[in-house]
TORKOL-4160 file (C-alpha; in steps of 0.2 Angstrom, whole numbers, padded with zeros to 4 digits, m for minus):
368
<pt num="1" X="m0034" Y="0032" Z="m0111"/>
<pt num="2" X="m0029" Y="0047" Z="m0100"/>
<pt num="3" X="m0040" Y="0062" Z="m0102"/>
<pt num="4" X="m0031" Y="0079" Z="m0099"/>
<pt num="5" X="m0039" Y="0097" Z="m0099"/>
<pt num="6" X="m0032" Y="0107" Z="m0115"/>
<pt num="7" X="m0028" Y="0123" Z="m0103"/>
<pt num="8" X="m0015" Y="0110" Z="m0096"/>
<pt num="9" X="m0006" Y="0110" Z="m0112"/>
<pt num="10" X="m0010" Y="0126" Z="m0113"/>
<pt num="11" X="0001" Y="0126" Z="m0095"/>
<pt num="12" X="0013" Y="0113" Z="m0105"/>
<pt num="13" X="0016" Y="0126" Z="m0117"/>
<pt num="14" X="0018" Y="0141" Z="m0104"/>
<pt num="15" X="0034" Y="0131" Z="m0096"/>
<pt num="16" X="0041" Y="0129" Z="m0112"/>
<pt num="17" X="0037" Y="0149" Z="m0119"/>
<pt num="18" X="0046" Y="0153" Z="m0103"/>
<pt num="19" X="0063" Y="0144" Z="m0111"/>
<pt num="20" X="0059" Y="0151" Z="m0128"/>
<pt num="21" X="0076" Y="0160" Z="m0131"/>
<pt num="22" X="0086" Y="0143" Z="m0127"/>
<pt num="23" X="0072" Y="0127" Z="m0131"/>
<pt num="24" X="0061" Y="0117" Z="m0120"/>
<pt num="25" X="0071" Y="0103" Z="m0122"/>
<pt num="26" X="0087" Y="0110" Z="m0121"/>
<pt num="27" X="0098" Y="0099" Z="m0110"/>
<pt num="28" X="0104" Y="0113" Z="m0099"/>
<pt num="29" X="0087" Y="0119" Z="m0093"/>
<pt num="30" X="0082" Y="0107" Z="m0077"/>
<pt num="31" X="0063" Y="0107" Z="m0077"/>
<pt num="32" X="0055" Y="0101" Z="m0061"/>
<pt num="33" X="0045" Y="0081" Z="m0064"/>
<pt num="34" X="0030" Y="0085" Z="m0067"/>
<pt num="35" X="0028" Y="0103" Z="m0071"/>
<pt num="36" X="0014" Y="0107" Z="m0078"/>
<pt num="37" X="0003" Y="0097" Z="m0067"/>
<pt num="38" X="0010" Y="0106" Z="m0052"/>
<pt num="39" X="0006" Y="0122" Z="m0062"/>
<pt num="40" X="m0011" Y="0114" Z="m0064"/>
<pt num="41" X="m0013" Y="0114" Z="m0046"/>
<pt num="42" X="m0006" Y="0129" Z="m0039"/>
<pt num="43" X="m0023" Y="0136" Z="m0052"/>
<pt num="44" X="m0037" Y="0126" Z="m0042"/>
<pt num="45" X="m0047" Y="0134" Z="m0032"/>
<pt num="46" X="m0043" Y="0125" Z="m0015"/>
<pt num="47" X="m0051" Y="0138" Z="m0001"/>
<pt num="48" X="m0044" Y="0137" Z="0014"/>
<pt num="49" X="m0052" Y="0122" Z="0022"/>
<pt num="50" X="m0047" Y="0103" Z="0022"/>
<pt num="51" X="m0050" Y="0094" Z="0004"/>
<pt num="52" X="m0059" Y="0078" Z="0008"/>
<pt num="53" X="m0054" Y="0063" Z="m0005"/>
<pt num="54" X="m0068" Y="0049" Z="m0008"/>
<pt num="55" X="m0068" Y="0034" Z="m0015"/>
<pt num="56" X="m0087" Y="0028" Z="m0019"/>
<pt num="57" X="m0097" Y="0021" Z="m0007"/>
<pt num="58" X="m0099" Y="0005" Z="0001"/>
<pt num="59" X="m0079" Y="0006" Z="m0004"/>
<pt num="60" X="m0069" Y="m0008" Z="m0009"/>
<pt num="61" X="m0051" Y="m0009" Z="m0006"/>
<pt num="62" X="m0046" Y="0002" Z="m0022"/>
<pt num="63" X="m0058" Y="0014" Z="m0016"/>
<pt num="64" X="m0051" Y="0017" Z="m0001"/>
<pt num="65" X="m0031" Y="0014" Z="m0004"/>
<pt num="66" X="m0032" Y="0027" Z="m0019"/>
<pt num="67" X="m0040" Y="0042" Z="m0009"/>
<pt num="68" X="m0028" Y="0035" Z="0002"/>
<pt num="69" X="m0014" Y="0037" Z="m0006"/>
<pt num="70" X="m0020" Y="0052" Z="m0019"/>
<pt num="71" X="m0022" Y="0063" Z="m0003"/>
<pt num="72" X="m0004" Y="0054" Z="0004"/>
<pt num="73" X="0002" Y="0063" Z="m0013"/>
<pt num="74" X="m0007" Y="0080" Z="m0012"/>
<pt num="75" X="m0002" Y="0083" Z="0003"/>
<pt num="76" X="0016" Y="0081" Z="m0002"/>
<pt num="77" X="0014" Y="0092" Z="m0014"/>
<pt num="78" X="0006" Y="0106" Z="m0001"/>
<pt num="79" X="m0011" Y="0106" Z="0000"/>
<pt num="80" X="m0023" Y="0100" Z="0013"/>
<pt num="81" X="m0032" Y="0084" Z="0009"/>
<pt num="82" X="m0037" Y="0068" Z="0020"/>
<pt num="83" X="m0044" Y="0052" Z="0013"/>
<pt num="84" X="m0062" Y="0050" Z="0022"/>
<pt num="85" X="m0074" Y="0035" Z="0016"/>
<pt num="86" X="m0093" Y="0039" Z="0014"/>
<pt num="87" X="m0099" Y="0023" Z="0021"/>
<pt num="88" X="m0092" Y="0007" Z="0032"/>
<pt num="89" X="m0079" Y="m0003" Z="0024"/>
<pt num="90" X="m0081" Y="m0022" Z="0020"/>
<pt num="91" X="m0068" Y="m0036" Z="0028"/>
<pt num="92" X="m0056" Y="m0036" Z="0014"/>
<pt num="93" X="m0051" Y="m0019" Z="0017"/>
<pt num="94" X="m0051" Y="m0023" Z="0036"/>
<pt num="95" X="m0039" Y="m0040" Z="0033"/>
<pt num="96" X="m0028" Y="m0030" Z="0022"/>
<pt num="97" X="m0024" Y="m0016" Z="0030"/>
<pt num="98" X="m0023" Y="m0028" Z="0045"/>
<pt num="99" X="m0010" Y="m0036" Z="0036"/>
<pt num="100" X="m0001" Y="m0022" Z="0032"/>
<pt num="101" X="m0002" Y="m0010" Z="0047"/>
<pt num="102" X="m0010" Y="0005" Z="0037"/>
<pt num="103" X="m0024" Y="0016" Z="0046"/>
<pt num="104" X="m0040" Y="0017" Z="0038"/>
<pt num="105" X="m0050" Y="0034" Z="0035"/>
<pt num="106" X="m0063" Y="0039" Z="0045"/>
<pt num="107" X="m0082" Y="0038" Z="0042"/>
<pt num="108" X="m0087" Y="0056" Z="0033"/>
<pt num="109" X="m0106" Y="0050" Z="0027"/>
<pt num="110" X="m0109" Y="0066" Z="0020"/>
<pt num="111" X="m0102" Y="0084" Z="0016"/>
<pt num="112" X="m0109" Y="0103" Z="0016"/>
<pt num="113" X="m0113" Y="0112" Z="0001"/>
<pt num="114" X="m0095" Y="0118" Z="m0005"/>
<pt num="115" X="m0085" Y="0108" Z="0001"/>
<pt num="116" X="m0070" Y="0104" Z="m0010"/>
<pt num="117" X="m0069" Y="0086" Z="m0014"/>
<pt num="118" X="m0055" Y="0074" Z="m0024"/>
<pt num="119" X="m0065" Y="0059" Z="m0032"/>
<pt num="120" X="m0056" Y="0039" Z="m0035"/>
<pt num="121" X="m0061" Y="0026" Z="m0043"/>
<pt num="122" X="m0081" Y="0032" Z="m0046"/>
<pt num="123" X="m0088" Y="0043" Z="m0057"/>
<pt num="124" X="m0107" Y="0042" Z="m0055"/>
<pt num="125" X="m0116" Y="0054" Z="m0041"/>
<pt num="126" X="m0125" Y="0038" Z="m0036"/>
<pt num="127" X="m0109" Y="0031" Z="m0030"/>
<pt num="128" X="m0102" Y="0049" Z="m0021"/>
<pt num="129" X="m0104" Y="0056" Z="m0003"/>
<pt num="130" X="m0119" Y="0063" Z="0001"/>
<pt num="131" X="m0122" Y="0081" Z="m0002"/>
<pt num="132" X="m0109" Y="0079" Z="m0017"/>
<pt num="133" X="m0119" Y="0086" Z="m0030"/>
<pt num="134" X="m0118" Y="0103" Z="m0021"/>
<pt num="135" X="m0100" Y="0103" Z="m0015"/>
<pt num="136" X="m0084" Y="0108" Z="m0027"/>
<pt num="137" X="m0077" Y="0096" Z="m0036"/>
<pt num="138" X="m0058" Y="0099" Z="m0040"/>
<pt num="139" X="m0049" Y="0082" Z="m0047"/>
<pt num="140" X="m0056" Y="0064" Z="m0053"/>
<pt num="141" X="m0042" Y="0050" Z="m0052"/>
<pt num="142" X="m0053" Y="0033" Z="m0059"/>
<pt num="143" X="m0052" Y="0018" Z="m0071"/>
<pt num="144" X="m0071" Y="0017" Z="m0077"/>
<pt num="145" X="m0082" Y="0025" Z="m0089"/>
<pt num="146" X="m0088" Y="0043" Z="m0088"/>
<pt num="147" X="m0103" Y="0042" Z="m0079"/>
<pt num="148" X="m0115" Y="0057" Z="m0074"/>
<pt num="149" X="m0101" Y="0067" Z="m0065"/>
<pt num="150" X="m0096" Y="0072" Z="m0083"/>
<pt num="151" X="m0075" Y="0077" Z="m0086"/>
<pt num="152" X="m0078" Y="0092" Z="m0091"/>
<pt num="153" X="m0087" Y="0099" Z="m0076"/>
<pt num="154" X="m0070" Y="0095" Z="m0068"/>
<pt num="155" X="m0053" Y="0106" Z="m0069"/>
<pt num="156" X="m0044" Y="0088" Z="m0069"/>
<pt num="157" X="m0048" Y="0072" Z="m0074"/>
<pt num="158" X="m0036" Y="0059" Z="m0074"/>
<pt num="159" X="m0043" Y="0039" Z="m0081"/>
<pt num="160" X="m0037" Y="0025" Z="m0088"/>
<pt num="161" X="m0043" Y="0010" Z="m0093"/>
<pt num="162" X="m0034" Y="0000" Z="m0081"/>
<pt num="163" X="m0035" Y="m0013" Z="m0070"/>
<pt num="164" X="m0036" Y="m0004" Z="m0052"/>
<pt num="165" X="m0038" Y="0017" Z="m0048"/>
<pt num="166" X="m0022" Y="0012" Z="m0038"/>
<pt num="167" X="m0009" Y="0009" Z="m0053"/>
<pt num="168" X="m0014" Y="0026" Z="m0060"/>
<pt num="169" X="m0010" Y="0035" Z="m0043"/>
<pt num="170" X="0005" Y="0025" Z="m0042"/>
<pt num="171" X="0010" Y="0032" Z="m0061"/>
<pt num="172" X="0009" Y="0049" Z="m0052"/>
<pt num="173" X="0020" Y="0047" Z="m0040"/>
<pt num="174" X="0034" Y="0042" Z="m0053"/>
<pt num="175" X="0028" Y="0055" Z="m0064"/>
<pt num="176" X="0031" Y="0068" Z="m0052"/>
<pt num="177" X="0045" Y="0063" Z="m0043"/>
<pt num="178" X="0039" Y="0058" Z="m0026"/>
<pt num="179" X="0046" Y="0047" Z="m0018"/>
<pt num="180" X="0034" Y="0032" Z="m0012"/>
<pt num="181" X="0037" Y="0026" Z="0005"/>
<pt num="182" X="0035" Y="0007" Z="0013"/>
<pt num="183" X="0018" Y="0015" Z="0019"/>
<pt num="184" X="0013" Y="0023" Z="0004"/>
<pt num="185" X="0020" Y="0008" Z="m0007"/>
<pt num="186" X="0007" Y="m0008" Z="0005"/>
<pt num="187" X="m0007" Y="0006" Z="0004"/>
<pt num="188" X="m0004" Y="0005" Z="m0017"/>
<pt num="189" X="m0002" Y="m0011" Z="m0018"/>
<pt num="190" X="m0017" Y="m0018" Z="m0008"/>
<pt num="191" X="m0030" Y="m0009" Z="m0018"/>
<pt num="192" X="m0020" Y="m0017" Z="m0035"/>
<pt num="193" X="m0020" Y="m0034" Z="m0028"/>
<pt num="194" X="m0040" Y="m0032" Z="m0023"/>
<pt num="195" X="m0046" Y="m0024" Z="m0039"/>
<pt num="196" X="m0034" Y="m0034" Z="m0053"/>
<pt num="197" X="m0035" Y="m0050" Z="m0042"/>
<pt num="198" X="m0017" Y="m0052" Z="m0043"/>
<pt num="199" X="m0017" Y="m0048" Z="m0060"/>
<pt num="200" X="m0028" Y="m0061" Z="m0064"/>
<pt num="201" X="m0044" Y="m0052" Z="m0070"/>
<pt num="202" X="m0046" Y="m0047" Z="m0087"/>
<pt num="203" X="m0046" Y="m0030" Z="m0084"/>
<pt num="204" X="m0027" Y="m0030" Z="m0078"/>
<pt num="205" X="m0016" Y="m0019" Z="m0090"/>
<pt num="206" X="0002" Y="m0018" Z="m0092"/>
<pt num="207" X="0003" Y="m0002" Z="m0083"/>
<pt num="208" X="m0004" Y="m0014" Z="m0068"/>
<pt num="209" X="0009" Y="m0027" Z="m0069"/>
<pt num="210" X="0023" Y="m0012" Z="m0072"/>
<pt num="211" X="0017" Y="m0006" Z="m0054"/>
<pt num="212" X="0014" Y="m0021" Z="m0047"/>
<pt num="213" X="0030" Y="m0028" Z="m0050"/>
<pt num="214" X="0039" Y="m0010" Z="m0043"/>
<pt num="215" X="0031" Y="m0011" Z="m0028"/>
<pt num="216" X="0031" Y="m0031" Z="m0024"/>
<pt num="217" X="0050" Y="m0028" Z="m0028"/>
<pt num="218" X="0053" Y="m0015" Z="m0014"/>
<pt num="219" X="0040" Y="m0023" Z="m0001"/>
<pt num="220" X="0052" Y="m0038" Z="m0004"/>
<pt num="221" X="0035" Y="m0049" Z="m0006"/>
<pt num="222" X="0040" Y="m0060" Z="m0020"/>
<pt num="223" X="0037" Y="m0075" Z="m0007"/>
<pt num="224" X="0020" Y="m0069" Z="m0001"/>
<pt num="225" X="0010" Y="m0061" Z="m0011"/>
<pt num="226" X="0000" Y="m0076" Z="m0019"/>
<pt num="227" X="m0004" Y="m0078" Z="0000"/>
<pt num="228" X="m0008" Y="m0061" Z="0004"/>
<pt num="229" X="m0021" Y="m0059" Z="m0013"/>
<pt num="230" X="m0027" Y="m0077" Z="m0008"/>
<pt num="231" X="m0031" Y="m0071" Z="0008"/>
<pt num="232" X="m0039" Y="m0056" Z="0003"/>
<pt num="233" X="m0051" Y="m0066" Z="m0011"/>
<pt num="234" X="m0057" Y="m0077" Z="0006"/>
<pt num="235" X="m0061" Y="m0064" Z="0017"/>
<pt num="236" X="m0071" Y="m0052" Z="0002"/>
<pt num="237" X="m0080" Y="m0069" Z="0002"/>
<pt num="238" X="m0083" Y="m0070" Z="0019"/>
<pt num="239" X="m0101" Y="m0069" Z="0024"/>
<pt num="240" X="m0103" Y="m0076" Z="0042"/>
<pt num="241" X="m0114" Y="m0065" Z="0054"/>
<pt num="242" X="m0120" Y="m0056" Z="0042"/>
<pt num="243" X="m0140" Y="m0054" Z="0036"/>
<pt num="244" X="m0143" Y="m0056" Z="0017"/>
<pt num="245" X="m0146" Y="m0038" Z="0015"/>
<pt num="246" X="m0128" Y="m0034" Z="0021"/>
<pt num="247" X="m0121" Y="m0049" Z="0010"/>
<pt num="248" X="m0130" Y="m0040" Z="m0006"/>
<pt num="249" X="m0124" Y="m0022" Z="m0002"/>
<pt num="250" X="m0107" Y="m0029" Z="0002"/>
<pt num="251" X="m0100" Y="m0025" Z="m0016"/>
<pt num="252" X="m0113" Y="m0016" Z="m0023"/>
<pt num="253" X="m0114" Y="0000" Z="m0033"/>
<pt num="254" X="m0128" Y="0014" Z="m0038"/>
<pt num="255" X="m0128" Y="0020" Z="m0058"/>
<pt num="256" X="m0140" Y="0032" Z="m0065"/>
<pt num="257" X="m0141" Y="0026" Z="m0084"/>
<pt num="258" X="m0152" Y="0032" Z="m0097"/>
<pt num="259" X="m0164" Y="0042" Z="m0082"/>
<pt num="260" X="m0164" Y="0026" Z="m0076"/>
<pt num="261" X="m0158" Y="0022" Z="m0054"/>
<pt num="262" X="m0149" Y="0008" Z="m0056"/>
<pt num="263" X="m0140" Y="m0005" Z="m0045"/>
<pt num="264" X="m0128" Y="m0018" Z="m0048"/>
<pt num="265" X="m0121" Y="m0029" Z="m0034"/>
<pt num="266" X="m0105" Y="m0041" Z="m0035"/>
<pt num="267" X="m0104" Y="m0056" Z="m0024"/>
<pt num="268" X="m0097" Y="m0075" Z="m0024"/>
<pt num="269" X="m0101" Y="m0091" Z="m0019"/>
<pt num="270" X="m0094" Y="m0111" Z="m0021"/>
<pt num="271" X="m0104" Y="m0118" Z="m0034"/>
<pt num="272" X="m0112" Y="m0131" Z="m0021"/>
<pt num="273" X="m0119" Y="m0119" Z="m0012"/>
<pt num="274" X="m0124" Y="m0109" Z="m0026"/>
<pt num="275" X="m0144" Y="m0112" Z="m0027"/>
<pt num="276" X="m0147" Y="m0108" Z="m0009"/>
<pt num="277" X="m0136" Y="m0093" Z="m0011"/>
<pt num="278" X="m0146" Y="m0085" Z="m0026"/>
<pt num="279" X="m0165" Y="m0090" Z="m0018"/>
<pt num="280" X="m0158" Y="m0079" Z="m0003"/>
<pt num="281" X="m0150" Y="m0064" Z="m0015"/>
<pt num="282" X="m0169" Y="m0066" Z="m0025"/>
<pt num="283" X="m0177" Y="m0065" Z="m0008"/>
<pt num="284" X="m0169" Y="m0049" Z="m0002"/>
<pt num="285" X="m0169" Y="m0040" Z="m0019"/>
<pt num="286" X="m0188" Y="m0030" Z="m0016"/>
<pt num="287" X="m0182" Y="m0024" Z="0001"/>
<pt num="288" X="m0163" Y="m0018" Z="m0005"/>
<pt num="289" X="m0172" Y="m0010" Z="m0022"/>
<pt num="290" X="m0186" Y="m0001" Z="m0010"/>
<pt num="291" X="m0175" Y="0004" Z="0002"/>
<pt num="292" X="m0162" Y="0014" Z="m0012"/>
<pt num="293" X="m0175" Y="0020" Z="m0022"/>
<pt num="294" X="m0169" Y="0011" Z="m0037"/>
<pt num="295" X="m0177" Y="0006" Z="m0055"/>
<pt num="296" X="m0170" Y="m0010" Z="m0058"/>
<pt num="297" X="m0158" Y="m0021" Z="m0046"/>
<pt num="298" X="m0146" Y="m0035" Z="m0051"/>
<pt num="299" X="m0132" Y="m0044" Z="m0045"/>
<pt num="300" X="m0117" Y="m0054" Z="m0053"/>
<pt num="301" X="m0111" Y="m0070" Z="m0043"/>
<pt num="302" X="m0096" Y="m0076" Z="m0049"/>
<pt num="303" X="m0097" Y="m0096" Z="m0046"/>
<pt num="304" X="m0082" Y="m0103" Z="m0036"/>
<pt num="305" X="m0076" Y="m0124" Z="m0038"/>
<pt num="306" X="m0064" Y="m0132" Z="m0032"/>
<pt num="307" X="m0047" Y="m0131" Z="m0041"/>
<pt num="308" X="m0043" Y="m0144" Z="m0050"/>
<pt num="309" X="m0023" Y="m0142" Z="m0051"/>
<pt num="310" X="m0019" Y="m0145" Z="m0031"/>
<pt num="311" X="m0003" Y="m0140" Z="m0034"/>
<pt num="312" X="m0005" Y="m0122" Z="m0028"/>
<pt num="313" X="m0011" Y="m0121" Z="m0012"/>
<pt num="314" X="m0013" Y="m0103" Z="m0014"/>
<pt num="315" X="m0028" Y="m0106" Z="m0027"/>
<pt num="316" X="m0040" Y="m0119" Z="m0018"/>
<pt num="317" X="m0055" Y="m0111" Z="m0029"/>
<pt num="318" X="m0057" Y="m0104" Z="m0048"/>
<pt num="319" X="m0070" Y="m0096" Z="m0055"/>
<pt num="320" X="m0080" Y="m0106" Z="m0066"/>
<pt num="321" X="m0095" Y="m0093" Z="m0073"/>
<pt num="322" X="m0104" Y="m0080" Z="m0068"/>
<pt num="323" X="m0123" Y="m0082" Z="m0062"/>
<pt num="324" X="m0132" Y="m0063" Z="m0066"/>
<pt num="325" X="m0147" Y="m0060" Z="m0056"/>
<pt num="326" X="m0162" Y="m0048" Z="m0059"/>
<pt num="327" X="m0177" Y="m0039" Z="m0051"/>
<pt num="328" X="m0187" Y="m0024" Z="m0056"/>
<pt num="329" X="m0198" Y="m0020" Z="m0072"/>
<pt num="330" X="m0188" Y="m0022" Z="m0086"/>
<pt num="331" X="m0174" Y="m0029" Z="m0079"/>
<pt num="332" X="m0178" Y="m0048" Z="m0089"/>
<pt num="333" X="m0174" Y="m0039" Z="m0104"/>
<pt num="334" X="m0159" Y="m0031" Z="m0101"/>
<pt num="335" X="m0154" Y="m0047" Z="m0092"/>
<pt num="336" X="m0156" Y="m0059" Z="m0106"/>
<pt num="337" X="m0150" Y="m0046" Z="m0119"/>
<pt num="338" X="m0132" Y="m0047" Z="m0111"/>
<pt num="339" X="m0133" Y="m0066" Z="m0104"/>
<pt num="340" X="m0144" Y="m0075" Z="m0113"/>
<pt num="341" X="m0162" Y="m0084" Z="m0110"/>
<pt num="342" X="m0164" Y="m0085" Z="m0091"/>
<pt num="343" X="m0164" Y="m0102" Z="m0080"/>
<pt num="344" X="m0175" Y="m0100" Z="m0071"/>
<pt num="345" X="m0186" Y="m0083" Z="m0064"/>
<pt num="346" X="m0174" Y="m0069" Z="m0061"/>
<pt num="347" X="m0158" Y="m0079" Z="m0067"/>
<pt num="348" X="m0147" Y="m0079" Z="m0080"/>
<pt num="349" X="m0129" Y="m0087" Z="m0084"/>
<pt num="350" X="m0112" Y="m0085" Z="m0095"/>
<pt num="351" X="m0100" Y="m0098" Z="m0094"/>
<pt num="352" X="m0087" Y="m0083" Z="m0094"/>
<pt num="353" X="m0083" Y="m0073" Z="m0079"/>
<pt num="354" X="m0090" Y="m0058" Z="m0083"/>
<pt num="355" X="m0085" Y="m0043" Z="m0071"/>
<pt num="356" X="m0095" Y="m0028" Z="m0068"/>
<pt num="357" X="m0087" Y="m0015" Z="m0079"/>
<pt num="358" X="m0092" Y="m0026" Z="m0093"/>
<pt num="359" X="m0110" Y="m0026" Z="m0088"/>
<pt num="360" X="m0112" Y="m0007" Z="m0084"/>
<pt num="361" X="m0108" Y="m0005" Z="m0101"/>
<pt num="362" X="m0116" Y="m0016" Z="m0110"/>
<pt num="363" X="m0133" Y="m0008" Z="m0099"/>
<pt num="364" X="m0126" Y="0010" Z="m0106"/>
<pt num="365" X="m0126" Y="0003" Z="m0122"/>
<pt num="366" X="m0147" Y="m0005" Z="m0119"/>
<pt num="367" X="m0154" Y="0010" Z="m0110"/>
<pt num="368" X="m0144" Y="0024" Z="m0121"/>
């Protein structure tokens, strides 16, 4: 569902009063792609210094390839922005843009009160730079549900229930008529293969495959790109050298639900490695949900075996469940709520690979 501020149609209807003695639609009247959103933003209240664009912290590939390519778009359009990530970014983002030749933002971990600030693909203060909460928010570009950094604190918010944050800044290229560059189009296309799993995840749309199809078509990566995704999926499971505490926070996102400091991590591992991997995640949990200051901690840990059907060598490993961990005081509950009487202390199951999206909501629908 895209979300748009009613003094933007109030802008729509603006454009059209000014053609009010031929018609808004008459064919002789050439209006600019995207009109009333560049009226939108001439109205913002830009200042004069840079506009920083974050993705959340501890960002992921989407994260970083849509304030990426949002602040790409921006400054196209005429205004100052650059893409800076709050925190380090993990080894897919670093394989990807590898891969692809694209530079990657630098470290910005916090920002002074005022600051102008474009959010992607997060909408909870728990997830933003530091020092957010007293800096100016201008634009949100994301795919989740409202979180605490309500919409209509915001003079835009654009979100859509899709796959990847990625496909909706690619919609705004096309909607406003700019024209996406080789660059611009392998920065796009990375954060959609990351977050949709090459369209494999349930959350993958048709405006996901609409964009992904557009831009694999003028990367001429028809050949590749099972390669590429599977690549990707190996290295955002690649955990050598690194301490359990850095494996959990790897993926991991902060919530503030029902007054309550949540976290939620997102992690994988082959299924016959899988008991040692959980005992070690259990382990580290007290420290992790000391150290952020949190209420309750869990963890999906999607359970990889080998593929059956060798005929793809591109898909050595499939999902096969998803293990949900817990610690914290009243975490049992909410746990077994959602999946179900837990195995064993601090663990429960679903046969279905459930991602987190679904779990955030289904704790917003317990604690609210």
């Amino acid at each position: 569902m895209k979300q748009v501020r009613l003094w933007v149609l109030a802008a729509i209807l603006t454009i059209c009063g000014s053609f009010a003695l031929t018609s808004c639609s008459s064919d002789d009247d050439v209006v600019e792609p995207g009109a009333a959103f560049r009226t939108m933003l001439k109205s913002l209240d830009w200042g004069t210094d840079t506009i920083f664009v974050y993705g959340h912290k501890t960002p992921d590939v989407d994260a970083v390839c849509s304030s990426l390519g949002y602040a790409r778009l921006m400054r196209t359009l005429g205004y100052n922005c650059k893409a800076k990530v709050s925190s380090e970014t993990n080894r897919e983002t670093a394989y990807i843009a590898d891969v692809f030749g694209f530079a990657l933002p630098e470290l910005k971990s916090s920002v002074m009160p005022q600051t102008r600030l474009i959010l992607t693909d997060h909408t909870d203060y728990a997830q933003c730079v530091d020092g957010a909460s007293e800096a100016i928010i201008l634009q949100k570009i994301d795919h989740h549900v409202e979180g605490d950094i309500v919409d209509s604190s915001i003079p835009y918010v654009r979100r859509e229930m899709i796959g990847s944050t990625c496909t909706i800044v690619y919609e705004m290229y096309r909607e406003l008529g700019v024209k996406i560059d080789d660059e611009t189009a392998k920065i796009l296309l990375a954060g959609l293969l990351s977050d949709t799993r090459n369209l494999t995840k349930p959350a993958t749309q048709h405006e996901d495959s609409v964009a992904w199809e557009a831009l694999v078509t003028q990367l001429h990566l028809e050949d590749k790109v099972a390669e590429i995704s599977h690549q990707m999926s190996q290295a955002s499971n690649n955990y050598f050298g690194m301490s359990d505490s850095e494996i959990f926070l790897s993926d991991y996102k902060g919530y503030n639900i029902g007054g309550k400091a949540i976290g939620i991590g997102s992690l994988g591992c082959m299924a016959s490695e899988m008991e040692d991997f959980i005992n070690r995640m259990l382990t580290v949990m007290p420290q992790v949900m000391n150290d952020k200051k949190l209420d309750m901690l869990f963890a999906k840990i999607d359970n990889k075996v080998p593929n059956p059907d060798t005929s793809n060598p591109d898909d050595l490993f499939v999902d096969d469940g998803t293990y949900f961990i817990y610690y914290g005081e009243g975490a049992q509950a909410i746990a077994e709520a959602i999946f179900g009487p837990s195995l064993s202390e601090g663990v429960t199951y679903s046969q279905e690979k459930i991602g987190r999206k679904v779990i955030v909501s289904k704790l917003t629908e317990i604690l609210q």
